[in-house]
Biopython code that builds the backbone (N, CA, C, O; Angstrom):
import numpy as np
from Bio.PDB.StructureBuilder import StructureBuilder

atoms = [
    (1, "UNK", "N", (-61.985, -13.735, -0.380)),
    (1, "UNK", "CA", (-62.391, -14.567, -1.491)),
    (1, "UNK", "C", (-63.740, -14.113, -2.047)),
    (1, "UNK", "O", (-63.901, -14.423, -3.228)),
    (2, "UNK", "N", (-64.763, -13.440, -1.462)),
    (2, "UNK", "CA", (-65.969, -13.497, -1.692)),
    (2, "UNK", "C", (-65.365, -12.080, -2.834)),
    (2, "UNK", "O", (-65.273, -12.216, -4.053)),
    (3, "UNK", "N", (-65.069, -10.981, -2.191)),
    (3, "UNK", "CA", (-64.622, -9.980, -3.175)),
    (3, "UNK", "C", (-64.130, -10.000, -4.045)),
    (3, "UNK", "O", (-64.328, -9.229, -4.985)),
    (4, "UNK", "N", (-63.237, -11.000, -3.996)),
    (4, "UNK", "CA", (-62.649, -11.565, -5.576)),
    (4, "UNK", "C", (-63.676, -12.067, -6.503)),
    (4, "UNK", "O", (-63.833, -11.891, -7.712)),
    (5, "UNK", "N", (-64.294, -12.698, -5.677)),
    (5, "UNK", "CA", (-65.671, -13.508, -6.654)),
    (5, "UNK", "C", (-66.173, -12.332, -6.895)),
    (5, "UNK", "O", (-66.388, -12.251, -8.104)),
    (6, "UNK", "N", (-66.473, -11.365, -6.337)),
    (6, "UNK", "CA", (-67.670, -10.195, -6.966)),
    (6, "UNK", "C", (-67.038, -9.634, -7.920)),
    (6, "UNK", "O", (-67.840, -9.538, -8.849)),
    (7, "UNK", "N", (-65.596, -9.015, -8.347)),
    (7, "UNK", "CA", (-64.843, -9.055, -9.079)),
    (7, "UNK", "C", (-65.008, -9.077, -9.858)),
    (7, "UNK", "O", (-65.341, -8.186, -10.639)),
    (8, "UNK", "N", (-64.715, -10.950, -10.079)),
    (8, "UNK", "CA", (-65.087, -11.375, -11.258)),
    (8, "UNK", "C", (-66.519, -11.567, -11.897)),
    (8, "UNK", "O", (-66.765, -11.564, -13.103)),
    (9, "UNK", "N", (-67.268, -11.707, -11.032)),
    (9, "UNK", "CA", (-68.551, -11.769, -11.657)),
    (9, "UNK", "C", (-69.070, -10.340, -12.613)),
    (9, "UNK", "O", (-69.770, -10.361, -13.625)),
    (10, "UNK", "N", (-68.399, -8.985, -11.833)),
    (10, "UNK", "CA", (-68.530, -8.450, -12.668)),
    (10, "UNK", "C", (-67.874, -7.703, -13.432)),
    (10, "UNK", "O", (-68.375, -6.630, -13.768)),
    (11, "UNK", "N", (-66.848, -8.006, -13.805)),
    (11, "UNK", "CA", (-66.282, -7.994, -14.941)),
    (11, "UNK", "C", (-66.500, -8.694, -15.880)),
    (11, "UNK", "O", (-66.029, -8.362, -16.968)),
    (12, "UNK", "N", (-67.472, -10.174, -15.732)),
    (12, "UNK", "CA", (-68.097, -10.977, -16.855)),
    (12, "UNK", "C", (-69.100, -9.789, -17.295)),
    (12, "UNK", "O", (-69.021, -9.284, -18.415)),
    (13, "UNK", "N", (-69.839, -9.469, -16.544)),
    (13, "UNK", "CA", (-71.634, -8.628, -16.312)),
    (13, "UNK", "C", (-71.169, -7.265, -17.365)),
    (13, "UNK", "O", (-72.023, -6.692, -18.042)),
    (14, "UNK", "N", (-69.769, -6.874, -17.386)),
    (14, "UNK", "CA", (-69.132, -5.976, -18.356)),
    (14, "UNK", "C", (-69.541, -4.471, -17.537)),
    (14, "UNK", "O", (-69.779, -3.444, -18.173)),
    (15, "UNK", "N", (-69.573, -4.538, -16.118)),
    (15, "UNK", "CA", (-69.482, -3.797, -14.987)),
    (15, "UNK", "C", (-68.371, -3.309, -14.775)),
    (15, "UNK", "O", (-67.824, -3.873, -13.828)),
    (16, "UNK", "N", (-67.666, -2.367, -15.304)),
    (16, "UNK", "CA", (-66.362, -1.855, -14.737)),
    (16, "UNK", "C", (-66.375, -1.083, -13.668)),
    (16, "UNK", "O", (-65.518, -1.415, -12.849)),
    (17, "UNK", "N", (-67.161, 0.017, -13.300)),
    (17, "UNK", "CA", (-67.209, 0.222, -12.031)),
    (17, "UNK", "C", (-67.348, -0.406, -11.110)),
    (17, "UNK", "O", (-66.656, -0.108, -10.137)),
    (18, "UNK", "N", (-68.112, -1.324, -11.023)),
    (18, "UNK", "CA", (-68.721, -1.886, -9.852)),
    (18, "UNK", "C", (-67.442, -3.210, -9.477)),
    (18, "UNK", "O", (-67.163, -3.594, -8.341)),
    (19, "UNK", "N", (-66.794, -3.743, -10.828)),
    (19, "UNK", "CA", (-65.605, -4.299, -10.558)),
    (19, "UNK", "C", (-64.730, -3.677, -10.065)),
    (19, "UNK", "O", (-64.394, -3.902, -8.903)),
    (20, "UNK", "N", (-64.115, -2.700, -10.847)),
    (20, "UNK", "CA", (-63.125, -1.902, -9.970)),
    (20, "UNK", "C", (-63.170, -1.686, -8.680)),
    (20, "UNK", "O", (-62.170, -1.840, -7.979)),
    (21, "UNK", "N", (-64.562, -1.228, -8.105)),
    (21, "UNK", "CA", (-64.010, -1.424, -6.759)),
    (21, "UNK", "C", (-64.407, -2.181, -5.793)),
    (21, "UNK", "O", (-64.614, -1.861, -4.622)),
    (22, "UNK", "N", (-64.578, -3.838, -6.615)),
    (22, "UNK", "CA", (-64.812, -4.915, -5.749)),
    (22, "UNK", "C", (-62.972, -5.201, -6.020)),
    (22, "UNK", "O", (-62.184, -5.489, -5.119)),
    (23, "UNK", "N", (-62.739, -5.085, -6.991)),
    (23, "UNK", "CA", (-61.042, -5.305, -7.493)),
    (23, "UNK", "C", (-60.384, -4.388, -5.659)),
    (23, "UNK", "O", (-59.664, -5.015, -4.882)),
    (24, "UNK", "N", (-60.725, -3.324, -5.447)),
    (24, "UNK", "CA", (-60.004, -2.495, -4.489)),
    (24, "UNK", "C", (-60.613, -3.162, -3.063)),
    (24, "UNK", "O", (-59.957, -3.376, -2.044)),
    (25, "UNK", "N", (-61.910, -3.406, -3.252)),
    (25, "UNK", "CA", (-61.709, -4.669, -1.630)),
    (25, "UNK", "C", (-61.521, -5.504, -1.293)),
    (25, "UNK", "O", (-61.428, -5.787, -0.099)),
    (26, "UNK", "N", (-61.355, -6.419, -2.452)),
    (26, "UNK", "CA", (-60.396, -7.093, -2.496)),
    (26, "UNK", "C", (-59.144, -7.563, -2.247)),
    (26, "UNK", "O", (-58.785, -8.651, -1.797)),
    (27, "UNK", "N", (-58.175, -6.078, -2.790)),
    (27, "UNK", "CA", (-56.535, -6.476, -2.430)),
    (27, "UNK", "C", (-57.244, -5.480, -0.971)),
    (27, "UNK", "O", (-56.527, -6.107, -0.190)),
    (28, "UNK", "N", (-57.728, -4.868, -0.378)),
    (28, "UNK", "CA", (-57.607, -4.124, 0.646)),
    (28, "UNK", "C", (-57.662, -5.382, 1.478)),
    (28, "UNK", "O", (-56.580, -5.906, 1.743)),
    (29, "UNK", "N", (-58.938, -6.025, 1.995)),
    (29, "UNK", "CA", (-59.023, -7.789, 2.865)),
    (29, "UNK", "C", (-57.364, -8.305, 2.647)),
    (29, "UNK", "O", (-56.669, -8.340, 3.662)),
    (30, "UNK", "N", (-56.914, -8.593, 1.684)),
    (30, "UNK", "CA", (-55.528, -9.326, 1.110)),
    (30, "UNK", "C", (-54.866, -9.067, 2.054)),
    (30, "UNK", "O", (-54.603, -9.779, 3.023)),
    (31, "UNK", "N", (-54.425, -7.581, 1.726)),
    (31, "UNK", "CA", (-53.457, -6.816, 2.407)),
    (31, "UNK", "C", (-53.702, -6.857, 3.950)),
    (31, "UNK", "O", (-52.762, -7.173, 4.679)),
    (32, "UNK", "N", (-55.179, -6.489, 4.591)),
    (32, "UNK", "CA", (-55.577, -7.041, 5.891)),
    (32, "UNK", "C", (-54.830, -8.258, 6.460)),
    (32, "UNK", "O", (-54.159, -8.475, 7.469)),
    (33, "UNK", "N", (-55.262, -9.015, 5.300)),
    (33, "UNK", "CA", (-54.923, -9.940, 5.941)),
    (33, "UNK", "C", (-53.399, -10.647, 6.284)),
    (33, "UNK", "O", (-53.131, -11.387, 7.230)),
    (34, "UNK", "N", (-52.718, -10.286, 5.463)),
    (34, "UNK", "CA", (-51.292, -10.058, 5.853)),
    (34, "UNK", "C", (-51.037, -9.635, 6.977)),
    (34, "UNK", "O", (-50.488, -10.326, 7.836)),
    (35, "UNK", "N", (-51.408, -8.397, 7.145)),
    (35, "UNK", "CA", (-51.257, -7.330, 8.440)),
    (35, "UNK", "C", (-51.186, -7.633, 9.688)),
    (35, "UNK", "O", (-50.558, -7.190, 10.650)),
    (36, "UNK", "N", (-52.573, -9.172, 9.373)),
    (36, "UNK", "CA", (-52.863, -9.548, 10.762)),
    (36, "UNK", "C", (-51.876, -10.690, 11.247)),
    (36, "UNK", "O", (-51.613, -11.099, 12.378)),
    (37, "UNK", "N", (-51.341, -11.129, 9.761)),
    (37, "UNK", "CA", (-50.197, -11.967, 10.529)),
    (37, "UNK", "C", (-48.627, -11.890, 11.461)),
    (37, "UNK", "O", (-47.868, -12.631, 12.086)),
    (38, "UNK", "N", (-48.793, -10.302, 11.007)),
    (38, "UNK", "CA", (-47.720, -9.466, 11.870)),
    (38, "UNK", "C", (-46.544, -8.956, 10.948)),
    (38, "UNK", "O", (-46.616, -9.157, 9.736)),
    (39, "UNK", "N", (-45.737, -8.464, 11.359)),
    (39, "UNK", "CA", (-45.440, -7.418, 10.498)),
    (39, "UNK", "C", (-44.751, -8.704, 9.061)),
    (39, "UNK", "O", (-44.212, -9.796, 8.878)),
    (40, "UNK", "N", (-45.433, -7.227, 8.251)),
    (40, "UNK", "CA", (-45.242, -7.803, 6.632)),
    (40, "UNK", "C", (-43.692, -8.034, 6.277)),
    (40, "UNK", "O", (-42.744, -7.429, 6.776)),
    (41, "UNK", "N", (-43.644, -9.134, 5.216)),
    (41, "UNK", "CA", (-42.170, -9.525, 5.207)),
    (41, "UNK", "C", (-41.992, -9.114, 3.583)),
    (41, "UNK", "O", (-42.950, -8.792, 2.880)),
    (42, "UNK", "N", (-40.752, -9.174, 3.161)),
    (42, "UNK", "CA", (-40.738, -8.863, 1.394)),
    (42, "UNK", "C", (-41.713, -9.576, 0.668)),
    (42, "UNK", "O", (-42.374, -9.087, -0.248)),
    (43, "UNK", "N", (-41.833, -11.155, 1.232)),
    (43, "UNK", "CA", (-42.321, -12.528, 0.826)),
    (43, "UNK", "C", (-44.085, -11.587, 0.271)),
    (43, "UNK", "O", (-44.722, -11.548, -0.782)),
    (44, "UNK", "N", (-44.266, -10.995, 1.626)),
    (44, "UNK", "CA", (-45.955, -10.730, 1.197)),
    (44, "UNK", "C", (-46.282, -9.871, 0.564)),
    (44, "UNK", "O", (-47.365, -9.659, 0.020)),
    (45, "UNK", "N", (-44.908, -9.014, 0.593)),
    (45, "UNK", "CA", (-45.395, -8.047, -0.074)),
    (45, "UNK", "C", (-45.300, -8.171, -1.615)),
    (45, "UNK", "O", (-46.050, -7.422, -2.242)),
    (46, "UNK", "N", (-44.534, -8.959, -2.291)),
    (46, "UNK", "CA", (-44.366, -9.834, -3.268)),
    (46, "UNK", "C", (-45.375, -10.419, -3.512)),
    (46, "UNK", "O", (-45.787, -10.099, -4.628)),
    (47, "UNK", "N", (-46.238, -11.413, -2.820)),
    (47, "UNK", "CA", (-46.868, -12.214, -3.186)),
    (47, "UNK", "C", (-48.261, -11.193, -3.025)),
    (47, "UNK", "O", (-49.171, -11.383, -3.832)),
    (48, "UNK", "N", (-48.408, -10.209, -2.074)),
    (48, "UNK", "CA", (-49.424, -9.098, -2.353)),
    (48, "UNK", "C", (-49.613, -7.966, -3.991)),
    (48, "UNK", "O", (-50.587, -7.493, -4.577)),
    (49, "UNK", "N", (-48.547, -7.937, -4.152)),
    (49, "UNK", "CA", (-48.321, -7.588, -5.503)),
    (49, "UNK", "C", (-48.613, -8.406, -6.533)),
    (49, "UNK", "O", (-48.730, -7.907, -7.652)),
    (50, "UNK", "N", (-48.771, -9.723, -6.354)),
    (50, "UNK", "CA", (-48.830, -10.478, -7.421)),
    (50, "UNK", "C", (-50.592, -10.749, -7.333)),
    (50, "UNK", "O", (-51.184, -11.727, -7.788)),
    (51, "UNK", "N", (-51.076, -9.804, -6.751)),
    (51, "UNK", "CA", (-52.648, -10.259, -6.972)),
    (51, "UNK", "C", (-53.287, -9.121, -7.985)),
    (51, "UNK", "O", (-53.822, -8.057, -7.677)),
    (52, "UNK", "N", (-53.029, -9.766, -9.472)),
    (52, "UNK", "CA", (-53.537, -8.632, -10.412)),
    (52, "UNK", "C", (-54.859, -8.990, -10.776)),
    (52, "UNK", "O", (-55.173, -10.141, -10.476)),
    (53, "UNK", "N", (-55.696, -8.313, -11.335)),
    (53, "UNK", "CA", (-57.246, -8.618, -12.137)),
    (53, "UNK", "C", (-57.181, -9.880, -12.648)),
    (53, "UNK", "O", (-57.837, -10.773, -12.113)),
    (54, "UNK", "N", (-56.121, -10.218, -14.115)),
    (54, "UNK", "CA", (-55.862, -11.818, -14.463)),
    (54, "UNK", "C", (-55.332, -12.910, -12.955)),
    (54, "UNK", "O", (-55.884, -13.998, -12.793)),
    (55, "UNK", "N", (-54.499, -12.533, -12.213)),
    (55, "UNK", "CA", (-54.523, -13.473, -11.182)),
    (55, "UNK", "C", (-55.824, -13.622, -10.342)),
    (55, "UNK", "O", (-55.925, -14.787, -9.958)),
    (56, "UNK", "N", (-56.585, -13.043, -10.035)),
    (56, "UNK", "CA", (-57.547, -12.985, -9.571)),
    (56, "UNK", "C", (-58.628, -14.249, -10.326)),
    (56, "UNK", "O", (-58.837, -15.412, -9.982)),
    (57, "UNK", "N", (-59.012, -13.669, -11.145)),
    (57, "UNK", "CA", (-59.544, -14.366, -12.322)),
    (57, "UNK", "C", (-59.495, -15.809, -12.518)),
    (57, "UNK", "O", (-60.450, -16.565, -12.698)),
    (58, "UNK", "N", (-57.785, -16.196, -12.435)),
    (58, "UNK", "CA", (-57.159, -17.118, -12.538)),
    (58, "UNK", "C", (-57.320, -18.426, -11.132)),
    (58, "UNK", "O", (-57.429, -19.650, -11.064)),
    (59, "UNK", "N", (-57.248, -17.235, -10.160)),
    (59, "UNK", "CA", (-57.671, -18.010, -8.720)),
    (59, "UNK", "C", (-59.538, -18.476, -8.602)),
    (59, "UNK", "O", (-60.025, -19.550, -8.250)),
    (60, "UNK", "N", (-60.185, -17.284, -9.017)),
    (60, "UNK", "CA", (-61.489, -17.721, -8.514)),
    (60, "UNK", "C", (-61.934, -18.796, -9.948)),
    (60, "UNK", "O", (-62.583, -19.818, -9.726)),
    (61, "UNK", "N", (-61.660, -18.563, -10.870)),
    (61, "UNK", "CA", (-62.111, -20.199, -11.614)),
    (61, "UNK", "C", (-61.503, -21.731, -11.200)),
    (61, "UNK", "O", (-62.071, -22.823, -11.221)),
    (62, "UNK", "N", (-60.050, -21.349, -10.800)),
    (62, "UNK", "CA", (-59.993, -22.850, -10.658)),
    (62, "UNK", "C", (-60.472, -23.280, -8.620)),
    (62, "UNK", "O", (-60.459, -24.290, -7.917)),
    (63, "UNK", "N", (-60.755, -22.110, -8.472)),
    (63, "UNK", "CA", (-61.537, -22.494, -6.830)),
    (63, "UNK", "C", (-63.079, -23.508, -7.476)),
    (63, "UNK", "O", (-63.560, -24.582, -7.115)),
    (64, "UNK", "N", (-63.375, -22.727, -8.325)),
    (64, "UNK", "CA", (-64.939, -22.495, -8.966)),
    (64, "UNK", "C", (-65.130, -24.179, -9.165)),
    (64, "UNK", "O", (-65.913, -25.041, -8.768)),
    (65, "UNK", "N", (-63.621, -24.079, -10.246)),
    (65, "UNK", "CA", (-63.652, -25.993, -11.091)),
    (65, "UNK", "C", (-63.718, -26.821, -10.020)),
    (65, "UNK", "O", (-64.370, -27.864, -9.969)),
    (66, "UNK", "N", (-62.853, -26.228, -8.924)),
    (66, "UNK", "CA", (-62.794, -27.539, -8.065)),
    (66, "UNK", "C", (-63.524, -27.934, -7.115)),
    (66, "UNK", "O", (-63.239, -28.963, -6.500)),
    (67, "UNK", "N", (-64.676, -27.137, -6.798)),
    (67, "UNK", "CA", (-65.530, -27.528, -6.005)),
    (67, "UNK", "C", (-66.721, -27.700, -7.007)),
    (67, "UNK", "O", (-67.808, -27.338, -6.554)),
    (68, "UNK", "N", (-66.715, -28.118, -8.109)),
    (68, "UNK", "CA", (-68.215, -28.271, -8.966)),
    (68, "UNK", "C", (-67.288, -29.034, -10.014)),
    (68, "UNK", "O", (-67.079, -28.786, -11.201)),
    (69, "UNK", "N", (-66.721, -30.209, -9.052)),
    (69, "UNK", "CA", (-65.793, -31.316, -10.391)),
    (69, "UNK", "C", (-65.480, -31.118, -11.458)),
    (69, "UNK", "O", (-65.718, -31.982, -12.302)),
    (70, "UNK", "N", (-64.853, -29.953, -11.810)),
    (70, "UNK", "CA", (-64.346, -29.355, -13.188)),
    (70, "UNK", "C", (-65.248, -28.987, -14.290)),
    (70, "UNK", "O", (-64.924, -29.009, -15.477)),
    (71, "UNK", "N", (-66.759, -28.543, -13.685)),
    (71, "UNK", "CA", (-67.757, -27.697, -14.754)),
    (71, "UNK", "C", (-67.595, -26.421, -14.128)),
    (71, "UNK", "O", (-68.108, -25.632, -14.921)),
    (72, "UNK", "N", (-67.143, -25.753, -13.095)),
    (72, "UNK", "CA", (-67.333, -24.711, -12.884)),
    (72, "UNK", "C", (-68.453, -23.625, -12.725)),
    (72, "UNK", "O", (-69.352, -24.294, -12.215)),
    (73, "UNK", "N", (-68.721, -22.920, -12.797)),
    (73, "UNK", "CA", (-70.270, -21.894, -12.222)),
    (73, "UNK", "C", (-71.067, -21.744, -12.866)),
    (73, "UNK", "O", (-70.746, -20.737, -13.497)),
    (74, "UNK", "N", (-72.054, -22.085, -13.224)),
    (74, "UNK", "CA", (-73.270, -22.101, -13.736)),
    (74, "UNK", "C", (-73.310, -21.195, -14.796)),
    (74, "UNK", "O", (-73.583, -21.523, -15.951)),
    (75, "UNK", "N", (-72.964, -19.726, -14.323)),
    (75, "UNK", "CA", (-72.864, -18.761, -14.778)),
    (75, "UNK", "C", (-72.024, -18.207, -16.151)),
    (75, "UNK", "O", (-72.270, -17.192, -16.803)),
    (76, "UNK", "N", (-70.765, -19.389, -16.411)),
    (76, "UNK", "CA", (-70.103, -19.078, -17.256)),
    (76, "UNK", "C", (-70.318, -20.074, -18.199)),
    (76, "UNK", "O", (-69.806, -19.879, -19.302)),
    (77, "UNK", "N", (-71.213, -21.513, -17.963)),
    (77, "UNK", "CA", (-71.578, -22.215, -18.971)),
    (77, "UNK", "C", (-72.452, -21.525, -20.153)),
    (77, "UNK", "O", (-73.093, -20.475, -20.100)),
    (78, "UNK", "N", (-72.314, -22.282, -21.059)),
    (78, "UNK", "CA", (-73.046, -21.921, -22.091)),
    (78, "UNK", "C", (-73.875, -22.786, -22.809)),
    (78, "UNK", "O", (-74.235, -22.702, -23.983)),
    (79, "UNK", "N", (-74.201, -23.847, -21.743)),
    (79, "UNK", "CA", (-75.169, -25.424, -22.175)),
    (79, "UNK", "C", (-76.406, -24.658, -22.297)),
    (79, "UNK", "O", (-77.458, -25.227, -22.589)),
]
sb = StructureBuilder()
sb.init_structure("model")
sb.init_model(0)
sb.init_chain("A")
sb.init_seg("    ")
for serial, (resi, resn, name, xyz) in enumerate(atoms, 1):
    if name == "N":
        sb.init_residue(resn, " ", resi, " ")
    sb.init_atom(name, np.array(xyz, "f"), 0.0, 1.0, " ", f" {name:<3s}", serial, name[0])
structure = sb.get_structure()
């Protein structure tokens, strides 16, 4: 999760390198973490595939909303 967050943070920051390969440690942990649950089934590998840049994105804002009662990160306000 934290890599996802770096991710996204910088891909806001308009960091493509430094996203890209928070994007790659990202699914790498993912995929870990599958691994560790023993051997991989279609299910994960499916649902490992389905972790794109927009899903990503998609996951760490509404983590973001829901622990800061639906204002979300400081960072993306514009008050």
């Amino acid at each position: 999760m934290t890599t996802a967050r770096l991710f996204v943070l910088e891909t806001r920051l308009g960091k493509s390198a430094a996203a890209e390969l928070a994007l790659v440690k990202a699914r790498y942990w993912n995929l870990k973490r599958y691994e560790l649950g023993g051997p991989l089934t279609e299910s994960d590998v499916v649902e490992y595939q389905s972790l794109t840049p927009d899903r990503i994105v998609e996951m760490i804002d509404q983590a973001d909303k829901s622990m800061t009662q639906g204002r979300g990160p400081k960072y993306t306000r514009t008050e």
